[in-house]
Structure formats: C-alpha cells, structure tokens
C-alpha positions as CSV (number, residue, x, y, z in Angstrom):
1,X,32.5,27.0,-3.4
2,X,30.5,30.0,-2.6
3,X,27.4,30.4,-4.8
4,X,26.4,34.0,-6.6
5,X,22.6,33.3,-6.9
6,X,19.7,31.6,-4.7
7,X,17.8,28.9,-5.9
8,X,14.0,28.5,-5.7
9,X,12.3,26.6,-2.6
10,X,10.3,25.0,-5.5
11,X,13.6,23.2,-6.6
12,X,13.4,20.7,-3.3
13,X,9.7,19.4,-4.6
14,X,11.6,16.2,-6.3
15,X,13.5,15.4,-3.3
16,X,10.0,15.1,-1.2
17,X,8.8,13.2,-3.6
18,X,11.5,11.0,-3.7
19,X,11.1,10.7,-0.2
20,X,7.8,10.2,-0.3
21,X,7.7,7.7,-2.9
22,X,9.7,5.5,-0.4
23,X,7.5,6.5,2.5
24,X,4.1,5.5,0.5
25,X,4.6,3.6,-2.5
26,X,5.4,-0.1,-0.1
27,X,2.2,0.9,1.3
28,X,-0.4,1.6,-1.5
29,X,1.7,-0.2,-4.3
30,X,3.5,-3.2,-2.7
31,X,3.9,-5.3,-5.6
32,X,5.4,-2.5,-8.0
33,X,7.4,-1.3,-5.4
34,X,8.8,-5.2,-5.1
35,X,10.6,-4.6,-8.0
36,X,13.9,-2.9,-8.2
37,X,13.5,-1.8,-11.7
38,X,10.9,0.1,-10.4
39,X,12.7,1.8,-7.7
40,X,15.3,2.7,-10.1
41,X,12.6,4.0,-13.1
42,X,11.7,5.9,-9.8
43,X,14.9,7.7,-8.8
44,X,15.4,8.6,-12.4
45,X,12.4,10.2,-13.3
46,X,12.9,12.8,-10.4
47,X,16.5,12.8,-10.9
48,X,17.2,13.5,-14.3
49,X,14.8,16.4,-14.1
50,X,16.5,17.5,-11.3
51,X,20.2,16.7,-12.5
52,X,18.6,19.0,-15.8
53,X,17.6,21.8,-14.0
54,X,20.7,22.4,-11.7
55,X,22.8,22.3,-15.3
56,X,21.0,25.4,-16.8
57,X,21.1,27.3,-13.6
58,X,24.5,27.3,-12.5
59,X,24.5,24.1,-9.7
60,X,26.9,21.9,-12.3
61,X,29.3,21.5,-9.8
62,X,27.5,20.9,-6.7
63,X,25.8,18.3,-9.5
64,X,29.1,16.5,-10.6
65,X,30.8,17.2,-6.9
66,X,27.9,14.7,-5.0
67,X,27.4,12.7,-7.6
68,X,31.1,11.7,-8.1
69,X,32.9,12.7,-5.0
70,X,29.8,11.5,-2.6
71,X,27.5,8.9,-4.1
72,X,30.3,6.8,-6.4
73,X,32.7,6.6,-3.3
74,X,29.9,6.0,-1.1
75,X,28.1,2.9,-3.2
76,X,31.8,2.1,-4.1
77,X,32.7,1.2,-0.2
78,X,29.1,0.0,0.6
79,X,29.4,-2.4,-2.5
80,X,33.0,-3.8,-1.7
81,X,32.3,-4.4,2.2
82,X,28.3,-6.4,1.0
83,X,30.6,-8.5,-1.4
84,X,33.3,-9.4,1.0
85,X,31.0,-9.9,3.9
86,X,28.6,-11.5,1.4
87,X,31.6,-14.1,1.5
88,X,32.0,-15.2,4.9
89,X,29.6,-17.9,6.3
90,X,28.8,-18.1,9.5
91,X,27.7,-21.7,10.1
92,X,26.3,-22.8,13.0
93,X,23.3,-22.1,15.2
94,X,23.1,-21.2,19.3
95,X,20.2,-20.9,21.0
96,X,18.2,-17.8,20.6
97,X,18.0,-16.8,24.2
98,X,17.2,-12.8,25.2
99,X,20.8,-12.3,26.4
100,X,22.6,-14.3,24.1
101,X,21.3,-12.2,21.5
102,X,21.8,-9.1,23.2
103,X,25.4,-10.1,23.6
104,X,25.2,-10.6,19.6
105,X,24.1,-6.9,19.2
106,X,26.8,-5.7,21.7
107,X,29.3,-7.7,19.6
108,X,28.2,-5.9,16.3
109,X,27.8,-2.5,17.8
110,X,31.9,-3.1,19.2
111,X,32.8,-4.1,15.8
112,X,30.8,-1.2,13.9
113,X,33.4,0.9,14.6
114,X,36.3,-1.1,13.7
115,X,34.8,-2.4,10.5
116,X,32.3,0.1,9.9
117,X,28.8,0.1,10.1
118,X,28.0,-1.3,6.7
119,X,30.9,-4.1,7.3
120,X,29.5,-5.1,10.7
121,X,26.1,-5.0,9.8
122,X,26.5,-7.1,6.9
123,X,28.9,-9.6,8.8
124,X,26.5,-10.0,11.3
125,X,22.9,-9.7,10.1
126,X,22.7,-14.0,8.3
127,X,24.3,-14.9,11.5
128,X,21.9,-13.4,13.7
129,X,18.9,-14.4,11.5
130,X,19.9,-17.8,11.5
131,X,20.1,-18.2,15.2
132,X,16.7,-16.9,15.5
133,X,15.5,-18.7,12.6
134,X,13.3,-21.4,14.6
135,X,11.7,-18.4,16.8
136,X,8.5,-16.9,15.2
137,X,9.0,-13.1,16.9
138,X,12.7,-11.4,15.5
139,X,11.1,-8.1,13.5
140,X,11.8,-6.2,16.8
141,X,15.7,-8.4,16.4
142,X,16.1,-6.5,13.2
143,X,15.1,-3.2,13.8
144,X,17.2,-3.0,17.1
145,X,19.6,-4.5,15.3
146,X,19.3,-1.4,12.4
147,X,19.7,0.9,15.9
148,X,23.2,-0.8,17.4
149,X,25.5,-2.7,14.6
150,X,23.9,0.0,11.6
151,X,24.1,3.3,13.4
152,X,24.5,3.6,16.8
153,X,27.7,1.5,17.2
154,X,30.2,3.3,14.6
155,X,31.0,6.4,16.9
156,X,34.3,5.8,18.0
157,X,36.9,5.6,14.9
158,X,36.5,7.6,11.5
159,X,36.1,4.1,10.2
160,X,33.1,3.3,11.8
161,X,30.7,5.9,9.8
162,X,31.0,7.8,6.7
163,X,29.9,10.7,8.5
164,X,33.1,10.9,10.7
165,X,35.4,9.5,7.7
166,X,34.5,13.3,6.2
167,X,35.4,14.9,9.7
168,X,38.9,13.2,9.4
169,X,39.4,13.9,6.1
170,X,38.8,17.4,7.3
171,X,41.6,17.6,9.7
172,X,39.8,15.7,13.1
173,X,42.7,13.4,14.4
174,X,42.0,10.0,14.1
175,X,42.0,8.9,17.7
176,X,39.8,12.3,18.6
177,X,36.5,9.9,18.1
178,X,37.9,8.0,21.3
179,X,36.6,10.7,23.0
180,X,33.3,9.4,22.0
181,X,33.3,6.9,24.3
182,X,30.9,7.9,26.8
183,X,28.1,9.2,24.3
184,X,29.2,5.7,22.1
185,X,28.7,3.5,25.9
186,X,25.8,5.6,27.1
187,X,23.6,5.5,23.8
188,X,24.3,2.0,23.3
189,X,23.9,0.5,26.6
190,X,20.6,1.9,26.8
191,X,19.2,0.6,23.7
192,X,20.8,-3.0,24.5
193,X,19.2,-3.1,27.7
194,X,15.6,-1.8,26.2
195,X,16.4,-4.6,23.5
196,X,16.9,-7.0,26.2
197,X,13.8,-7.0,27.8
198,X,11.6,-6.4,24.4
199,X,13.0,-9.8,23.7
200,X,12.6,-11.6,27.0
201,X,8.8,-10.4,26.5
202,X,8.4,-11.7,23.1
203,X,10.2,-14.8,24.1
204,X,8.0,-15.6,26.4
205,X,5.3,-15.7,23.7
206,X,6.9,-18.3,21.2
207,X,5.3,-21.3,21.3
208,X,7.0,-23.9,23.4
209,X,7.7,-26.4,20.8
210,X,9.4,-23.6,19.0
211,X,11.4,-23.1,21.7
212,X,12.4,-26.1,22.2
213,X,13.4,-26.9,18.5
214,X,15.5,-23.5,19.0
215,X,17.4,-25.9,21.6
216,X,17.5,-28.8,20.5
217,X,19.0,-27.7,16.7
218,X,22.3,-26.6,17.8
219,X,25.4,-26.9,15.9
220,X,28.7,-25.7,16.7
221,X,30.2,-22.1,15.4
222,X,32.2,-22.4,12.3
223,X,33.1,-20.0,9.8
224,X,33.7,-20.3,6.1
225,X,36.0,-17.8,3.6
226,X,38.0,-16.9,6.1
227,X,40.0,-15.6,3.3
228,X,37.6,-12.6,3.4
229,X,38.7,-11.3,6.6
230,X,42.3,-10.4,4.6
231,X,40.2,-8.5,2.0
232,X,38.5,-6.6,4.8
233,X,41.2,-5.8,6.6
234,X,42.1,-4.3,3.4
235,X,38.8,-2.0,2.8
236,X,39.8,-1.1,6.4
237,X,43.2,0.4,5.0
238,X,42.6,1.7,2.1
239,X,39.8,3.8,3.5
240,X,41.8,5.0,6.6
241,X,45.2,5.5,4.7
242,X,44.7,6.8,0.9
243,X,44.0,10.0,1.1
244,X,45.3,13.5,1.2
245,X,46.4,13.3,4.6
246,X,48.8,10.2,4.4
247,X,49.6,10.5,0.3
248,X,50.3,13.9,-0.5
249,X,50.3,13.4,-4.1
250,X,47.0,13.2,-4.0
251,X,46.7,16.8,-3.3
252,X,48.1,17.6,-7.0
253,X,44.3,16.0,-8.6
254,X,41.3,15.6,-7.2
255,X,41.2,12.6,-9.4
256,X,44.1,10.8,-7.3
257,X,41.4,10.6,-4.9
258,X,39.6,7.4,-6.7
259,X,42.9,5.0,-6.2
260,X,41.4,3.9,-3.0
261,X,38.1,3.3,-4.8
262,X,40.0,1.5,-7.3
263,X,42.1,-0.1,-4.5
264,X,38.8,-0.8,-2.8
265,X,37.1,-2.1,-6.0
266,X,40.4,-4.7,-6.3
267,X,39.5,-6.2,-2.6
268,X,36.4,-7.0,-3.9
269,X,37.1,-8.1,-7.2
270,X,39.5,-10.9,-5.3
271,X,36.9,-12.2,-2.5
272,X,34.8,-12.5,-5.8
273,X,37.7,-14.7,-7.4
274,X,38.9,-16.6,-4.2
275,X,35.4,-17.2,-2.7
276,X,33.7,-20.7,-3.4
277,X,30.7,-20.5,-4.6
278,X,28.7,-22.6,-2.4
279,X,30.2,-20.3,0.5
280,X,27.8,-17.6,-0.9
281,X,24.9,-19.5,-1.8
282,X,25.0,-20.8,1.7
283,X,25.0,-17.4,2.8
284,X,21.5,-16.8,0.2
285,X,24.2,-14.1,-1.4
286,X,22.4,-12.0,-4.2
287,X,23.1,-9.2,-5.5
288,X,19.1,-7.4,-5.1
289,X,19.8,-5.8,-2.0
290,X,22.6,-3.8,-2.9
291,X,21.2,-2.8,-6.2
292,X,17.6,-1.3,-4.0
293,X,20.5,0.5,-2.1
294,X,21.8,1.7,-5.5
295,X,18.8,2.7,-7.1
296,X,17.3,4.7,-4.9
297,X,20.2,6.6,-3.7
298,X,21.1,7.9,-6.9
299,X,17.6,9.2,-6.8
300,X,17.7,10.5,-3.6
301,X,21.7,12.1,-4.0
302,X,20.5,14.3,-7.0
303,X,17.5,15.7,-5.8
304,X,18.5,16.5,-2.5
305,X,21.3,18.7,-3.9
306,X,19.0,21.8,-4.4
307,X,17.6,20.9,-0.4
308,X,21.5,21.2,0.5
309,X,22.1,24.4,-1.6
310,X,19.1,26.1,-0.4
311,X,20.3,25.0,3.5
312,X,23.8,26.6,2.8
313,X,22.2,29.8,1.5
314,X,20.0,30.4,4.4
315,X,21.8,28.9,7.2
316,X,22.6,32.0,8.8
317,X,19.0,32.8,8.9
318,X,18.0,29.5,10.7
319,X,19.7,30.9,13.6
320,X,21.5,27.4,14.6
321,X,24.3,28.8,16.8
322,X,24.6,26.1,19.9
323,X,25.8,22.8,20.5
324,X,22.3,21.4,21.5
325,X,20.7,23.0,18.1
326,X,24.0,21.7,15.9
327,X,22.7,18.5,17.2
328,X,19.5,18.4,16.9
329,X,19.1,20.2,13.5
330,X,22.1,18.2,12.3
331,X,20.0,14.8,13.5
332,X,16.4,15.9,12.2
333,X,18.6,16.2,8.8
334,X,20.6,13.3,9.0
335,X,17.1,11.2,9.7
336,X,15.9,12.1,6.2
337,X,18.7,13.8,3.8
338,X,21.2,11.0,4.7
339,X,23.5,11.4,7.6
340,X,26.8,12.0,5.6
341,X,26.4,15.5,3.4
342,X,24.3,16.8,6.5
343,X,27.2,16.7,8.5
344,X,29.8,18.0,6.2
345,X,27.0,20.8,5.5
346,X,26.8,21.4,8.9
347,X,30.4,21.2,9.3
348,X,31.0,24.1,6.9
349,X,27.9,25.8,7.8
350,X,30.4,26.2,11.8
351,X,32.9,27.3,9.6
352,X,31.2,29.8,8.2
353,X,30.3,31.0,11.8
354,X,33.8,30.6,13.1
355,X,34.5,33.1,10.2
356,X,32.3,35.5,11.3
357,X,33.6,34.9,15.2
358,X,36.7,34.0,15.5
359,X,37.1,34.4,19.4
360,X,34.6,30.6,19.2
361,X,37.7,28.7,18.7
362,X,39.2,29.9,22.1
363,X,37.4,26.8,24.3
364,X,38.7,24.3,21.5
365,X,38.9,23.6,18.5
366,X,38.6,20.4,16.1
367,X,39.2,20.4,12.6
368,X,38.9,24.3,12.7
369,X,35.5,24.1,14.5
370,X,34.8,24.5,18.2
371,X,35.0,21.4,19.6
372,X,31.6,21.3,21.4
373,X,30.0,21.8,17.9
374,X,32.3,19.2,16.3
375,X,30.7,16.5,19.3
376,X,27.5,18.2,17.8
377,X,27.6,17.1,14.6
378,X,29.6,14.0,14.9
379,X,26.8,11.8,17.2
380,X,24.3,13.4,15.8
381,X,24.7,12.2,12.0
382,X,26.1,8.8,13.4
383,X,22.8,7.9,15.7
384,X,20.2,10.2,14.3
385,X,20.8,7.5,10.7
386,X,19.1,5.3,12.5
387,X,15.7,7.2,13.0
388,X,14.9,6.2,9.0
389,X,15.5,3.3,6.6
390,X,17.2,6.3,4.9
391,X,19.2,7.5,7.4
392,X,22.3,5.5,6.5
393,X,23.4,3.3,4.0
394,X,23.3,-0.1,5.9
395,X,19.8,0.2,6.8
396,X,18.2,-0.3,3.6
397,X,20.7,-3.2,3.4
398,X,20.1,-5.1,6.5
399,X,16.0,-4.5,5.9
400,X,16.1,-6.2,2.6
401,X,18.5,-8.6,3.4
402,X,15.9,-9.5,6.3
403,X,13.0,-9.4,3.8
404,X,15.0,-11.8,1.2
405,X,14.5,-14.4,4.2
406,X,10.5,-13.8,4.7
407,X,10.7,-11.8,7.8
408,X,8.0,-9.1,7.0
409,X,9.6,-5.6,8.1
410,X,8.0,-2.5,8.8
411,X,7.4,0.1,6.4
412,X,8.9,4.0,6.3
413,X,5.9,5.2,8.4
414,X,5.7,2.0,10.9
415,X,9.3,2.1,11.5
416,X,9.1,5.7,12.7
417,X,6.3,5.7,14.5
418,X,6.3,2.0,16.0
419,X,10.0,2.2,17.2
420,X,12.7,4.9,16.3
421,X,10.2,8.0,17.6
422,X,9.3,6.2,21.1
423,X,12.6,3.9,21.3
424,X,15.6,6.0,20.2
425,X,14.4,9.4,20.1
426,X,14.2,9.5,24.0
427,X,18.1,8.3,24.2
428,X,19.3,10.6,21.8
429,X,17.3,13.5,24.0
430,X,18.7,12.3,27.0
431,X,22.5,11.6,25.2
432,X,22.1,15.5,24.5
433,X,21.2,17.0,27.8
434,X,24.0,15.0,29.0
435,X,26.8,15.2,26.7
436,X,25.7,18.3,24.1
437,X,25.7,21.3,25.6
C-alpha cells in the first residue's frame, strides 16, 4: 500500500526508547527489569502512544497489518514450537568435552533449518545446558550457541527462519534456499571452529575436580515425549503448506490466512494434553520465558512501524542499489528492527527499483527480484539476527531460558561489544566479499 503523506522523523523517538530501555534498564535497574510485568508496563507505555498516534494520522493499516498479520503469527509459531519442544526431555548427560560440544552446536545449526530456528534452539538449549552443567565456564556455550542453532543455522529451507518463510510466500521456490549452501557451510563452519577453540581454552581452566565430576556423572541418552516429535512435524506442515501458494482458497480472505495459526495453535494445544507432567517439570518448563518474548515484542512491533514507514518513504534517497549495500543495510537493520519486516521492507524496497529498471531482472530473477539482491537480503536477515538479543525471536528465548538455570548472561551492550561485533561481524564481512557481490 503506497502511502499519500510523510511522517515525522520524531515519530521513531518511542522505538529508540524501546530499544533503549532493553539496552539500559538490566543495567541500571536489574531488579525492576527482573520482572516481566515490568517489561510488559514497558512496551505499553511506548506502544499505545505510538499505536494512538499512527490512528489519527492515517498509518491504521500499516498499524492493524504488523500487529495482526506479523506479530500474532509470529508469537503464534514461536509459542507452539517453546510448548512442544518444552515437551521433550532430553535425559541423560555426556561429557562436556570442546568437540563434543561443538558437534552439539553443528547438530542444532543442521536441524535449524529443518525445524526452524526457534524449534531447534529450544530442542536443544536444556540439553546442552545439562551436559555442561558440572563445568563452571558455558556463558561463551550460550552465546555461540545464540550464533549457530538461533540464527546462523536456518539458511537453507523457508522453514528454517521467518525471514525466508516471507520470501517464499512471496513467490521464492522452496528448494531455491538450497542454494544457500555455501554461505549456510561457510558462515557456520567458521563460527564452530572459533567456538571450538574458545572452549578448549576455557576448558582448560575448570577446576580439575570439576572436570572430573563432568566424567564421572554420565548417564546414557534417553528421550522422553516422544509424542512431541509428531506434533512438530506438524508445525513443520502447517507452516510450509497453508498458505496461498498450496490452498488457493485462501486467496478469497486474508482471514483464511489464520487456519494455519489455528492449525498451529491445535499442535500445541495436544502436546499440552498428551504431555506428562513430570516430562515438563523435568525439563524446568515455565511459561516466563516466552511471555519476556511476548512483552517486549508487542512493544517493539508497534513502535517500530513509523521507523519502517519512514524507511519506505525515503529509501530511494538512501541510495542502496547493490548487492553488498542490500546486505549490509538489510543486516545493520535486521540487528536492531528484528530481522523479519527488514527483509520484506527490503524486499519491496528491490521491487520498487525493479519498477523503475526493469532491464535488472535480465541476470535473474527470484521472486520478481534480481537474484543477487534476493541472496542479499536472504543471509543477511538470517545471520545479521544474531548480532542482538533482538535480532530474532529465539534469542531472547534461549537467553532467559539460560538465565532461569543461574547462568548469568551478558547484557544488550556486553553481548555486542564482548562477542557478536569482534566474533561474528568479521564472518559476515568476509561471507559478503565472498558470496555478495
């Protein structure tokens, strides 16, 4: 929808605030930002304002469009895969060894793309925790672990990251993201094999009767609510099939478009019926860490739709025209606006151009967008998320799951500055002169 009228630069002041109430509040208010009420009292005070003020000046549907067609589907899938995953139990603990647990984060990132990023993550995250559970040094586990199974590994189906579910639904083929592979093995590989020896170095500074413990309490691998798995497998379908592309009656109302919300609302509904209950409390199931994902991303979905309008307004005058600035301004975005509207802004930002020069489409197009720019957006939303807790959905998720268990993570700032900007960003720069061009 094309808008008639600009809107003010001032309008974006309650997304920066939003953001930088998550940046600085765990820092100079710890204890009030503990509480998810307050997180939630938080996101509403600047987003009802904001919600307000995009009413009386002509934004109501951008307004209704991201808060019903984006955020409900989006806590809607992130919701059902934490309570399905939430249901399986990984029992069992191997020894915490440097490449065993680098094998664990290869595992997740291989299965981020099958299950998606949220599913994989929070399949994997207890189990890796209680493996390293008798070793005093596994912050750096986590946040590498934010990097592969929460980001980095969803590249190669539209399943594996929202971002690249919106490029399908936008006419990408679904086996296109195969061609992924090399930016997916490349990116990955690298951060594994930092990972590797940033362990072996903090491994050799447990304490040796640590260590030894970690050896000696050893139980075999066994998994409880199997059951879940089905209702997985389902979340898997009804994301990849209902939609306008494989039902065509859902073309005739938008509205159509919430069975597989519904559908993905039943899956959970049953692994909440058929799961035991001490399957969950074994697995220190709760329901906080979803509701901190809630909270603050209905505060950060409203006010950052005046940050998206004003982007679509002035695109043209940002001069982003390449592949390597697609990628880059699409990745500085995705860091801190959330990866999935900056791609499909992005996305329709190419379209615009394409508009304007047809003759782009003659090297190769996807989804009616040169195919260069398409790579563009599509790795830059998907590993870009992990340069932020906000990045992406999971990340919130597997950071207070990891808290909930006493490991004290990093905050907004420290996370940044103390591993994404001087671990990842130099992949991503490389992954770009190499692949982006």
């Amino acid at each position: 929808m094309e808008l008639a009228h600009d809107i003010p630069l001032y309008s974006l002041l309650p997304f920066v605030l939003m953001l930088g109430a998550i940046a600085v509040l765990p820092l100079v208010a710890h204890h009030f930002w503990e509480s998810n009420k307050n997180k939630l009292i938080v996101a509403l005070v600047l987003g009802i304002p904001t919600a307000i003020y995009l009413l009386l000046t002509g934004f109501s549907h951008e307004l209704s469009h991201i808060v019903f067609f984006d955020y409900v589907p989006f806590i809607i899938l992130l919701g059902s895969l934490f309570v399905i995953t939430g249901g399986i139990y990984v029992e069992g603990d191997i020894e915490a060894k440097p490449h065993i647990n680098t094998l664990m984060l290869g595992l997740g990132a291989f299965l981020a793309s099958l299950m998606g990023t949220t599913g994989a993550a929070m399949l994997l995250i207890r189990p890796v925790l209680q493996t390293n559970s008798q070793r005093k040094f596994k912050v750096h586990t986590v946040l590498f672990f934010i990097a592969t199974v929460a980001n980095c590994g969803g590249l190669l189906t539209p399943l594996g990251d929202p971002p690249l579910f919106m490029m399908y639904l936008r006419g990408a083929e679904f086996f296109w993201f195969l061609n992924l592979f090399k930016e997916w093995i490349f990116v990955n590989s690298l951060i594994l094999i930092v990972y590797y020896f940033v362990d072996r170095y903090y491994y050799s500074k447990e304490k040796p009767e640590d260590l030894k413990r970690d050896s000696l309490d050893k139980k075999p691998i066994k998994i409880s609510g199997k059951l879940n798995f089905i209702f997985l497998f389902g979340v898997i379908c009804g994301v990849a099939f209902i939609n306008t592309n494989t039902m065509e009656f859902i073309k005739d109302s938008i509205y159509y478009g919430f069975l597989r919300e519904g559908f993905l609302l039943l899956m959970a509904a049953l692994s909440l019926i058929f799961t035991t209950k001490i399957v969950r409390e074994k697995n220190h199931f709760n329901w906080e860490p979803i509701l901190e994902v809630a909270y603050l991303f209905i505060g950060i979905f409203i006010t950052m739709v005046p940050a998206l309008e004003y982007l679509k307004i002035h695109a043209n005058d940002l001069g982003i025209v390449t592949a390597a600035q697609f990628y880059y301004a699409t990745g500085f975005l995705s860091a801190f606006l959330d990866n999935t509207p900056t791609a499909v802004t992005f996305y329709y930002l190419q379209v615009g151009l394409v508009e304007l020069n047809p003759s782009s489409l003659l090297a190769g197009a996807v989804a009616g967008i040169p195919e260069s720019i398409m790579i563009a957006i599509s790795t830059a939303a998907v590993f870009f998320g992990a340069m932020t807790y906000i990045g992406n959905g999971p990340n919130f998720m597997v950071k207070a799951i990891a808290e909930s268990q006493g490991i004290k993570m990093p905050d907004f700032f420290s996370y940044m500055i103390k591993f994404s900007i001087i671990v990842l960003l130099p992949i991503f720069i490389l992954a770009q002169l190499l692949f982006v061009h």
